[in-house]
C-alpha positions in Angstrom: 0.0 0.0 0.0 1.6 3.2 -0.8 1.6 6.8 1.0 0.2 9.2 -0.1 0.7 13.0 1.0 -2.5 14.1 0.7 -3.6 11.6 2.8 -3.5 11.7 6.9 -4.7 8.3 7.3 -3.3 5.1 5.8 -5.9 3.5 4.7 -8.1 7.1 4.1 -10.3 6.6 0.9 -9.9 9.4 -2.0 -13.1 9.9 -2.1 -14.0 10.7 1.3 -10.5 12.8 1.1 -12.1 15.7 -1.0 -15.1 15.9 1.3 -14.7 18.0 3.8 -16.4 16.2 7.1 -14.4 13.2 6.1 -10.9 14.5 6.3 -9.1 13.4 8.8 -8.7 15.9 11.5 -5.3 17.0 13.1 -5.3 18.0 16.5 -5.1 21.5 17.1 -3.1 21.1 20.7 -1.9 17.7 21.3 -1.4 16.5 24.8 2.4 16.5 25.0 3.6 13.7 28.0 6.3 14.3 29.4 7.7 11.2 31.8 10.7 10.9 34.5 11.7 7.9 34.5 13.7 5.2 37.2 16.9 6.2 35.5 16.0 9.8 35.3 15.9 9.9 39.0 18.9 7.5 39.7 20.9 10.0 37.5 20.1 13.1 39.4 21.6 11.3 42.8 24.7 10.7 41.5 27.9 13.2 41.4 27.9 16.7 39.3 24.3 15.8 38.0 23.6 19.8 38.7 25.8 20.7 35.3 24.2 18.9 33.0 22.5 20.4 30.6 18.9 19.2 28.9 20.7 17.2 26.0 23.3 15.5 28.0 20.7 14.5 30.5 18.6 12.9 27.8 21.4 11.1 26.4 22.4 9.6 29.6 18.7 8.2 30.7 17.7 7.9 26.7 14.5 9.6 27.6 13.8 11.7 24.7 10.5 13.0 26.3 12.5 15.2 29.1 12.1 18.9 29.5 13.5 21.2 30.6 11.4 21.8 33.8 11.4 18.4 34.9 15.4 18.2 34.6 15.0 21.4 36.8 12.6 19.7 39.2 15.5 16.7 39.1 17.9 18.9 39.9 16.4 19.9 43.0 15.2 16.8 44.3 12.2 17.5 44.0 10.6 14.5 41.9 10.9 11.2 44.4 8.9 8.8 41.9 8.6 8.1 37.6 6.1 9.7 36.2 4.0 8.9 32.6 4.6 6.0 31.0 7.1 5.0 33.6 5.0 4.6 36.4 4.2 1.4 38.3 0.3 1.0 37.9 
């Protein structure tokens, strides 16, 4: 099946793509979920952990979903469990 850019869904007919109730909608302000994970918090215990900056900290824990408040939140202890998708249900 091929890709098609006028297409937002895979499997989206042509037909229904011209009409306009049937087009796919985009979300106009996605939820963005950011998550602190185990590793995250591990991290911010050890040594020199205060110099890090954003990228370096995402590296180390490979959480690509880290910002910049939540590395500031790590910095100062402040975040004692994993949040998101890393937390234990």
């Amino acid at each position: 099946m091929a890709i098609r850019p006028d297409k937002n869904v895979l499997n989206e007919h042509a037909k229904f793509n011209t009409v306009e109730k049937y087009k796919a909608k985009a979300m106009e302000n996605p939820v963005l979920v950011a998550d602190v994970s185990q590793v995250d918090i591990d991290a911010s215990k050890s040594r020199g952990y205060s110099k890090i900056d954003l990228a370096t900290a995402r590296e180390l824990s490979g959480n690509p979903t880290l910002t910049a408040k939540e590395l500031k939140d790590l910095k100062e202890k402040n975040v004692k469990e994993p949040t998101g998708k890393y937390k234990k249900d």
